[in-house]
N, CA, C and O of each residue as an XYZ file, in Angstrom:
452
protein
N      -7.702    -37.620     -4.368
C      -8.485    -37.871     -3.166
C      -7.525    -38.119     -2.007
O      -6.638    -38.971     -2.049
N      -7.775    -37.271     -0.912
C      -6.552    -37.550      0.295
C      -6.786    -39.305      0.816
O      -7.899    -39.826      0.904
N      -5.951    -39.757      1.006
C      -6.055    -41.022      1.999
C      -5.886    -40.936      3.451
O      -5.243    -40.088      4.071
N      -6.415    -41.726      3.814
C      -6.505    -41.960      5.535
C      -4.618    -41.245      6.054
O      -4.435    -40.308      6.831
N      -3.910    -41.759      5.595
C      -2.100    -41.188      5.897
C      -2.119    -39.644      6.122
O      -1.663    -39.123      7.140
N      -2.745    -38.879      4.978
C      -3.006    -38.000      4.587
C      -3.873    -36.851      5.873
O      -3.445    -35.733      6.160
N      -5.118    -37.483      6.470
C      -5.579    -37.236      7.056
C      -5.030    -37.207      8.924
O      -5.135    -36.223      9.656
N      -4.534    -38.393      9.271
C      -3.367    -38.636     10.303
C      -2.383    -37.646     10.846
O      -2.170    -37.030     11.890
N      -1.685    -37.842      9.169
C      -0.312    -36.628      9.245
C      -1.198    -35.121      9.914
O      -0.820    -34.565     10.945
N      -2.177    -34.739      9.247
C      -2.447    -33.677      9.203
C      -3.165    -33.212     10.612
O      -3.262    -32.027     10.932
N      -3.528    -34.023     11.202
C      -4.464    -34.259     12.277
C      -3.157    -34.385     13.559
O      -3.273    -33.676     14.558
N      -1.875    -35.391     13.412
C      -0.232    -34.630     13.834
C       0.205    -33.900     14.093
O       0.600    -33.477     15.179
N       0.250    -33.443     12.753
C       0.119    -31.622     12.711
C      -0.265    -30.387     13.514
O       0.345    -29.490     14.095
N      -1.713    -30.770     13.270
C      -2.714    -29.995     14.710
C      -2.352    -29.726     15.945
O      -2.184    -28.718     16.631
N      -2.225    -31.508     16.134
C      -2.285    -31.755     17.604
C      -0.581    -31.730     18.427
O      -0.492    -31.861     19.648
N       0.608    -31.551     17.568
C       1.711    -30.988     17.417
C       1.778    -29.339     18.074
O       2.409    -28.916     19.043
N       0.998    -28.741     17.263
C       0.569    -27.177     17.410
C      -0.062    -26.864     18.199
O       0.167    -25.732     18.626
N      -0.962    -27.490     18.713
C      -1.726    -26.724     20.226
C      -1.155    -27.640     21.167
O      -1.846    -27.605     22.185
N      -0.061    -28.562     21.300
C       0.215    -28.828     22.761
C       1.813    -27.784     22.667
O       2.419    -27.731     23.737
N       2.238    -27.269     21.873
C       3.437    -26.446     21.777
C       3.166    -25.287     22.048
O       3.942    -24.605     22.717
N       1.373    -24.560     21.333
C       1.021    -23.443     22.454
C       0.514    -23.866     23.748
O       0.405    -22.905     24.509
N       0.219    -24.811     24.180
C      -0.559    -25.053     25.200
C       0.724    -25.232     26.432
O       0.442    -25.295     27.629
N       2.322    -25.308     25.851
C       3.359    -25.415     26.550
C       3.621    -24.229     26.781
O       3.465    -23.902     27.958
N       3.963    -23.457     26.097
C       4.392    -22.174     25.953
C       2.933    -21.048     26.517
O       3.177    -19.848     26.650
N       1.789    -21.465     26.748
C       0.661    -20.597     27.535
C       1.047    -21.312     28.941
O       0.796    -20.502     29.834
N       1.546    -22.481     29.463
C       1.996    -22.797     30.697
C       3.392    -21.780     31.149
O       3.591    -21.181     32.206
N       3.985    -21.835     30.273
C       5.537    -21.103     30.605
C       5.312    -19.638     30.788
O       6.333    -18.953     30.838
N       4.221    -19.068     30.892
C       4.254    -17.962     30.746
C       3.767    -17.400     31.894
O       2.855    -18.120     32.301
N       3.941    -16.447     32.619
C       3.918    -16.191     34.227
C       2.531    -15.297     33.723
O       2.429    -14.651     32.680
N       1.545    -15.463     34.755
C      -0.240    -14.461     34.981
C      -0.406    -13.770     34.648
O      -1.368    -13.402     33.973
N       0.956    -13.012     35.162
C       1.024    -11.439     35.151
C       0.867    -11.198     33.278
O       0.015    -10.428     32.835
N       1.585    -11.787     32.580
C       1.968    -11.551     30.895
C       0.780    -12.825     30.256
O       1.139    -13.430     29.246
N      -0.218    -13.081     30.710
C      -1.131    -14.089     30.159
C      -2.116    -13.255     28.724
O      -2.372    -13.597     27.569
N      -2.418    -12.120     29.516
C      -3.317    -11.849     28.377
C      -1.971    -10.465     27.741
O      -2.550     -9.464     27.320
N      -1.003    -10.412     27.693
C      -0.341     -9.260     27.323
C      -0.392     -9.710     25.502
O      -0.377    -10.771     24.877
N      -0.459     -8.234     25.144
C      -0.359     -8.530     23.329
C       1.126     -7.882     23.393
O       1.535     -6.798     23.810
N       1.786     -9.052     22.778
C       2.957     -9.339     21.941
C       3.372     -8.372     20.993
O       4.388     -7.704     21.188
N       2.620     -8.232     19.909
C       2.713     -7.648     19.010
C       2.543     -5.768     19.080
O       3.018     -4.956     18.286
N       1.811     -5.537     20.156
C       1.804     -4.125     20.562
C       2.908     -4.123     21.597
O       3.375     -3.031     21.923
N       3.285     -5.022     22.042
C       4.863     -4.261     23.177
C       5.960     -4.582     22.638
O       6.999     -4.299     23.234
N       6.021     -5.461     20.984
C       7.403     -4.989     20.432
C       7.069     -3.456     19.155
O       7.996     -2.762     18.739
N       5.791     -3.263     18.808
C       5.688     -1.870     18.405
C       6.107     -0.991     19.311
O       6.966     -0.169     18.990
N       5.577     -1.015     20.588
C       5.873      0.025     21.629
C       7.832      0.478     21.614
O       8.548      1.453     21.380
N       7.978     -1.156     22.084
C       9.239     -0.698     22.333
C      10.054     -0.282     20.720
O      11.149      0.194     21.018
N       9.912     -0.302     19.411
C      10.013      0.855     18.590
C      10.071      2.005     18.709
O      10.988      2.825     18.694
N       8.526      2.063     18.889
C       8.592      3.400     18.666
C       8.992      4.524     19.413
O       9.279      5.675     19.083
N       8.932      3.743     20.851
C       9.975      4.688     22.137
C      11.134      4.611     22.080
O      11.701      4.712     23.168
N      12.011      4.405     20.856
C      12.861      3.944     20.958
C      13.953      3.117     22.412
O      14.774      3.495     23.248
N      13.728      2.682     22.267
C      13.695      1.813     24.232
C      15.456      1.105     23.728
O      16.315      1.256     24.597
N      15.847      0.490     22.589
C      16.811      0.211     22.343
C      18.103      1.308     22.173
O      19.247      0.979     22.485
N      17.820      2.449     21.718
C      18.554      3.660     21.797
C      18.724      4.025     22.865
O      19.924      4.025     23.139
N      17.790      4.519     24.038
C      17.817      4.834     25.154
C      18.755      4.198     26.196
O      19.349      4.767     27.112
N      18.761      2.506     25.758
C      19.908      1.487     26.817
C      21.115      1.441     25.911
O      22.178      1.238     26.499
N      21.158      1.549     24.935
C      22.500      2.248     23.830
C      23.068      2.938     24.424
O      24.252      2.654     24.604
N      22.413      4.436     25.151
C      23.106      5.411     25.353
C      23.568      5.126     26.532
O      24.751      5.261     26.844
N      22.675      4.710     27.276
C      22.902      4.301     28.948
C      24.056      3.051     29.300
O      24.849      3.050     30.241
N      23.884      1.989     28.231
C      24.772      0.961     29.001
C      25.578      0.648     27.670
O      26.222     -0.396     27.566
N      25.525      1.489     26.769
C      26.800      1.228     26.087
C      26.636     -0.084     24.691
O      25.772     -0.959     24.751
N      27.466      0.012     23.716
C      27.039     -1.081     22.566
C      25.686     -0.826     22.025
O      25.170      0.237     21.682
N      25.221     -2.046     22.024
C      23.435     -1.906     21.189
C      22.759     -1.625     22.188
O      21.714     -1.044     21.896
N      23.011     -1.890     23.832
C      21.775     -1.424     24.681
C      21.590     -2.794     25.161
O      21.244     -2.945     26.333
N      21.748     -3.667     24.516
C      21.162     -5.119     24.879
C      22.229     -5.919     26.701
O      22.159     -7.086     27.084
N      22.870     -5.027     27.228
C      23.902     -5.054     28.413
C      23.168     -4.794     29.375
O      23.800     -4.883     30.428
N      21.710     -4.402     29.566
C      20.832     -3.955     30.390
C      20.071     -5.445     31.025
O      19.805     -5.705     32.198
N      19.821     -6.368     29.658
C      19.239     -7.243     29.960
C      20.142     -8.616     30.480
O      20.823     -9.437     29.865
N      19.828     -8.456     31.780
C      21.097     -9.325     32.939
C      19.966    -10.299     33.036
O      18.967     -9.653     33.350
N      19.687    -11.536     32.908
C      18.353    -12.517     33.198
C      18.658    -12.913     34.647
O      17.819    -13.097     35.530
N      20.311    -13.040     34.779
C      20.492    -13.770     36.248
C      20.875    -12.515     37.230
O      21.638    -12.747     38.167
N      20.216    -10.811     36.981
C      20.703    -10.016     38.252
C      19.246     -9.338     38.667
O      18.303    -10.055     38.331
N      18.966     -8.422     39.157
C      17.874     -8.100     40.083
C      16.717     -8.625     39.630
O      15.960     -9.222     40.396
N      16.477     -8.477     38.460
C      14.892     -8.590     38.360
C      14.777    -10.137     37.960
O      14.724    -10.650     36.842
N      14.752    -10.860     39.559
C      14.470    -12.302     39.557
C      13.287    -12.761     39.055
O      13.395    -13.881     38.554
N      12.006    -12.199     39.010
C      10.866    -12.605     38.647
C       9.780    -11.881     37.757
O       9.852    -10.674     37.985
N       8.897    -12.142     36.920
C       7.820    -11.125     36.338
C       7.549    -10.028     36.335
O       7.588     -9.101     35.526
N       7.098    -10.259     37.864
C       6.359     -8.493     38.876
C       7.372     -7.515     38.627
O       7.189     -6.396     38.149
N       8.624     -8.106     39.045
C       9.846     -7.084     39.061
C      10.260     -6.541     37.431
O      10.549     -5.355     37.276
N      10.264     -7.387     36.385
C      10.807     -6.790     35.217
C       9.338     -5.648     34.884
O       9.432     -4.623     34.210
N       8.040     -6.152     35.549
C       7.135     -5.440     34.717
C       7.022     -3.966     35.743
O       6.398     -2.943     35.462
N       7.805     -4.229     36.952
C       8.499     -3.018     37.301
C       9.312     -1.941     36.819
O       9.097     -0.730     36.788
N      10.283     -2.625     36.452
C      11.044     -1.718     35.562
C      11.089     -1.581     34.450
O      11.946     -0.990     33.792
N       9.946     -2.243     34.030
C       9.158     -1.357     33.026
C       8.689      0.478     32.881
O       8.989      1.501     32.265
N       7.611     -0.131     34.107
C       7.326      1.031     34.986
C       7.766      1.767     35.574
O       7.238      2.799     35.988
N       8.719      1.434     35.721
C       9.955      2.657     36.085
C       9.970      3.396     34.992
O       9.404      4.489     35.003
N      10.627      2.924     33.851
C      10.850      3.592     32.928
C       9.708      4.558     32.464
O       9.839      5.743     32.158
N       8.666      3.879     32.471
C       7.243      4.966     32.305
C       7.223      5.861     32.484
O       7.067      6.747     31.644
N       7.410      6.037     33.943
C       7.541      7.033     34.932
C       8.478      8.164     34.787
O       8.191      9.357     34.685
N       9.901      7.486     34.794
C      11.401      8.287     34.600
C      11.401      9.270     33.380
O      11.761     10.447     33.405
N      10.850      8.446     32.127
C      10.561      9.265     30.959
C       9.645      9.823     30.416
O       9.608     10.216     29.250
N       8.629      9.919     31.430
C       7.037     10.026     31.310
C       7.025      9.819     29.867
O       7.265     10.703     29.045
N       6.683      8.395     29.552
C       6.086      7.940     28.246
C       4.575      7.993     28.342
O       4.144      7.862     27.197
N       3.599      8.125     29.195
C       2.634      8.025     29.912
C       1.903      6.976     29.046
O       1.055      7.115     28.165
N       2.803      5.321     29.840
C       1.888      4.012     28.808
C       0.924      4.043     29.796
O       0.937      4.483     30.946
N      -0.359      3.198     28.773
C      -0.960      2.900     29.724
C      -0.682      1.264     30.703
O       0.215      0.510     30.327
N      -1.394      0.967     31.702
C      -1.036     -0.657     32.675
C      -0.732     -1.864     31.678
O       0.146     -2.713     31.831
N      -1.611     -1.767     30.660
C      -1.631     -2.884     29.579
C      -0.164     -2.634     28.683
O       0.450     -3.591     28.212
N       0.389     -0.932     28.491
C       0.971     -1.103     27.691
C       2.379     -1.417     28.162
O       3.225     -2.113     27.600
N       2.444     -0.828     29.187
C       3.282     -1.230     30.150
C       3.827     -2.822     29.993
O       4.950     -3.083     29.563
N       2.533     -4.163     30.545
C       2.144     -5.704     30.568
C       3.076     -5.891     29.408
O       4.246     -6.253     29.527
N       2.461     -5.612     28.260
C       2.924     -6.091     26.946
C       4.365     -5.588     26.630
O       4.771     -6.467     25.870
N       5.524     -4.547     26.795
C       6.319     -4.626     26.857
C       7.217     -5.109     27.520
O       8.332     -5.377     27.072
N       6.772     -5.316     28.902
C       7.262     -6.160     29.710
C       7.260     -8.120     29.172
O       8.221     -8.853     29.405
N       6.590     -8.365     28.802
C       6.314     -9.760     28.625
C       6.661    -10.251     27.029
O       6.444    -11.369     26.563
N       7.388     -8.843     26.190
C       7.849     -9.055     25.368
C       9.412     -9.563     25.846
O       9.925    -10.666     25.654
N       9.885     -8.581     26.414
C      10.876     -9.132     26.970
C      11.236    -10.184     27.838
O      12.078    -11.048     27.592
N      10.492    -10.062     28.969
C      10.497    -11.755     28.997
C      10.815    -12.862     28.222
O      11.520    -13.813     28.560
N      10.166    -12.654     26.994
C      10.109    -13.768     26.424
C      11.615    -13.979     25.256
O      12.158    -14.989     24.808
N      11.909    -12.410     25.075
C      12.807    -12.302     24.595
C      14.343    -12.766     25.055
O      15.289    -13.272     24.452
N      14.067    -12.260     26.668
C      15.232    -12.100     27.351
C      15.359    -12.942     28.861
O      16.210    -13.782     29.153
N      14.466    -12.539     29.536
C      14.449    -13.243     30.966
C      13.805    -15.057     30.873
O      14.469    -16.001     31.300
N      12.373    -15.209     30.209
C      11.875    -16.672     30.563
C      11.774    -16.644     32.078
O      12.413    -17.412     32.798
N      11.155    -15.958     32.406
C      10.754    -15.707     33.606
C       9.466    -17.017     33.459
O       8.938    -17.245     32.371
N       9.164    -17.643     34.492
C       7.986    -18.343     34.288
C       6.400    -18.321     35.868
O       5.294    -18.816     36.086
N       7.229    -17.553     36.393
C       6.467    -17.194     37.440
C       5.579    -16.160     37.635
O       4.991    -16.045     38.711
């Protein structure tokens, strides 16, 4: 039979877990609020997006992602996102665009604006 300790801890637990998402849904800039995660690190797979900055900037590709040079804020990385869209006609759609963008973010910039 659980005891009252039992119940506490667990209830800790909980309330541990939704103020750590409820931190991390603050840290996260408008623009990437409703973006799915999980479809803009498939995306960037399957476009191969890591090969592409391989070839371009040399090593693994990962030399592209400067957190402290142009793209100071959100709007702008989910720009050059869109750039890239464009440049390579991947033809994402706005959302798919969001979600790769705000993967990285989270990966790379912590953009919070």
């Amino acid at each position: 039979m659980p005891t009252i300790s039992s119940f506490v801890c667990a209830g800790s637990l909980a309330l541990s877990a939704l103020l750590a998402s409820q931190t991390a849904m603050a840290q996260t800039p408008a623009i990437f609020k409703y973006a799915d995660l999980e479809l803009g690190r498939q995306l960037i797979a399957d476009n191969n997006c890591n090969a592409c900055h391989a070839k371009k900037f040399g090593g693994d590709g990962s030399a592209i992602y400067r957190p402290q040079g142009r793209l100071t804020n959100a709007g702008l990385l989910r720009g050059m996102v869109e750039q890239c869209n464009t440049t390579l006609n991947l033809s994402l759609f706005p959302e798919e665009v969001t979600a790769i963008a705000a993967v990285l973010n989270q990966s790379h910039y912590r953009h919070k604006d």
